[in-house]
N, C-alpha and C positions, 0 to 999 in steps of 0.2 A: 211620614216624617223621615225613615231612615234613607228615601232616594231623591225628597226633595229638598231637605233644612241639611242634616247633617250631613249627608254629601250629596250632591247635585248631579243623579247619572245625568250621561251625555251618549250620545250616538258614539258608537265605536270604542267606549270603554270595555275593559271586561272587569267583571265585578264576579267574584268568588263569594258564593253564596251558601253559609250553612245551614243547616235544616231546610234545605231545600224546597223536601216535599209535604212537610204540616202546611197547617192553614195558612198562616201569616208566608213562610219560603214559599210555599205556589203562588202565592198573588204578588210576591214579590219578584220572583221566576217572570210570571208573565209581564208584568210593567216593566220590568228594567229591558225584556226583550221588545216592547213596544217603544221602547224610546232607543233601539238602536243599539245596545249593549250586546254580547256576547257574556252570559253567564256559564261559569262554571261551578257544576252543583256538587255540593259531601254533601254525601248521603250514609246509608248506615245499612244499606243492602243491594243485589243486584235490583230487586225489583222496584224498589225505590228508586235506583239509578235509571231505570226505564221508565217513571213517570215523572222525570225531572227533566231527561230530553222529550218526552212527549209535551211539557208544560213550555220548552224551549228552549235548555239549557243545551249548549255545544259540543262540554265535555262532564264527566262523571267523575268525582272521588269517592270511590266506597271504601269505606273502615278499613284501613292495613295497608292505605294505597299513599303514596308522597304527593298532597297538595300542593309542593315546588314541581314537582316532575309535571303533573300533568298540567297545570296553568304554561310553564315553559315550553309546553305542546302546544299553547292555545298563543301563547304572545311570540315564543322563538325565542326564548329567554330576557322577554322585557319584564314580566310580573306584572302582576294584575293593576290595575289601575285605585282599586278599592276593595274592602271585603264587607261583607254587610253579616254581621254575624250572630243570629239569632241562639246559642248552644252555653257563651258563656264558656264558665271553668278555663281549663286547661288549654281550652281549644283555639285560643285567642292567639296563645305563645305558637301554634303548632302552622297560623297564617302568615305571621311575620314576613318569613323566609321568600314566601309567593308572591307577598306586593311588592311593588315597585320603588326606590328608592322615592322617598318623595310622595305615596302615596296615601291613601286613607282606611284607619280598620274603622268601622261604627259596631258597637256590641249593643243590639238593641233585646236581645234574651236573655236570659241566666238558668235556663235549663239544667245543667250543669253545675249551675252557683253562679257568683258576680266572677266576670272576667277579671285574670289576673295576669295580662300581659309582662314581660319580660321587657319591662320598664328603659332597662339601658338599651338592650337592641332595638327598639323603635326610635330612641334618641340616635341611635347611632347611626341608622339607615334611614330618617328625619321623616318616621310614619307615625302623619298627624291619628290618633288611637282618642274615639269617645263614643264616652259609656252613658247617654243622654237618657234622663227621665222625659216623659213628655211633659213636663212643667219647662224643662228648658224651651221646647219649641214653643208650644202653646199657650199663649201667654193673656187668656180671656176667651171670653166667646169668639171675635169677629178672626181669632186665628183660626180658633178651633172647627170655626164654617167652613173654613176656606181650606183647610185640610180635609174636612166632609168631602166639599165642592168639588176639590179634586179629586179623589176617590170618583165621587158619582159621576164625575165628565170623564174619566176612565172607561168604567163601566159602561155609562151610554158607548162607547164607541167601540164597544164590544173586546177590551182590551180581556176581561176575565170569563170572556166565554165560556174557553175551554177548561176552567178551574173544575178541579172533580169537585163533586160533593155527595155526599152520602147523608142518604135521610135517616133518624134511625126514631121510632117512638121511644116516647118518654120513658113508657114502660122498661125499656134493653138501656136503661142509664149505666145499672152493673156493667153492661158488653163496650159501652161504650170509653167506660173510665178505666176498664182492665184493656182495649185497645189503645189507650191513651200510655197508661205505665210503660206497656210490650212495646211502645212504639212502630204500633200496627197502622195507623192511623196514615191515612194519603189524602193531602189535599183537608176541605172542612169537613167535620161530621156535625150535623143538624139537627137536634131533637126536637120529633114533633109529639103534639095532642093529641 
């Protein structure tokens, strides 16, 4: 939903992408680089930062690092074309500055809380900023296929190959949800029987 309804990557976009390396940011990492995009990933550690250019991303924001400076690395000081931002809180206001006049934030996480953008500076620098439930896209079953459908024609074409994943049994649920809080977690983690 958030790179096909609410904004539509495009080949040669760059799209700034937070939480990069959980579940939902890696497979969002690897489609937007299957469609041509140049992502640039925040992340929240080096090591993270290294499995966010191994997923595809161009360039790295880790924690304490200016999301303008290093997108201005990646466009020459155009700003990114969109940000796709799964984190919420604070962090909505902190992307502003990196897109491009005219371009688009999507806050589709709230990790952090509901995103609270800095209302006047997007009016001002006229970035289109939404915070969609998926009732706004999905609007019945025959959407809701057809966002299936594309996911699975993705995957058929081997777009999420290289997505980590980590199997973990049912039993290590504790290991699992204390890697969830620490934000240890790379890529999906899988519990099996």
């Amino acid at each position: 939903m958030a790179l096909r309804q609410a904004y539509q990557v495009q080949s040669g976009d760059v799209i700034i992408l937070t939480g990069a390396t959980g579940a939902i940011g890696s497979i969002l990492t690897l489609w937007c680089t299957s469609l041509g995009a140049k992502v640039v990933a925040v992340v929240g550690s080096a090591a993270k930062a290294e499995q966010a250019v191994a997923n595809g991303a161009v360039a790295t924001v880790v924690n304490g690092t200016s999301i303008k400076d290093v997108v201005d690395s990646v466009t020459l000081g155009g700003g990114a074309d969109a940000a796709l931002d799964g984190v919420g809180g604070d962090q909505v206001s902190a992307l502003i500055p990196a897109v491009r006049r005219g371009g688009y934030i999507v806050s589709y996480g709230n990790a952090a809380g509901r995103a609270n953008p800095d209302r006047v500076e997007l009016e001002r620098r006229a970035i289109s900023f939404d915070d969609p439930p998926l009732s706004k896209y999905l609007h019945g079953q025959e959407e809701a296929q057809r966002a299936v459908d594309d996911i699975f024609r993705a995957d058929d074409h081997g777009v999420f190959a290289a997505l980590p994943v980590r199997e973990l049994e049912l039993t290590e649920i504790r290991r699992a949800h204390a890697d969830l809080e620490e934000r240890r977690i790379l890529g999906v983690t899988v519990l099996t029987t």
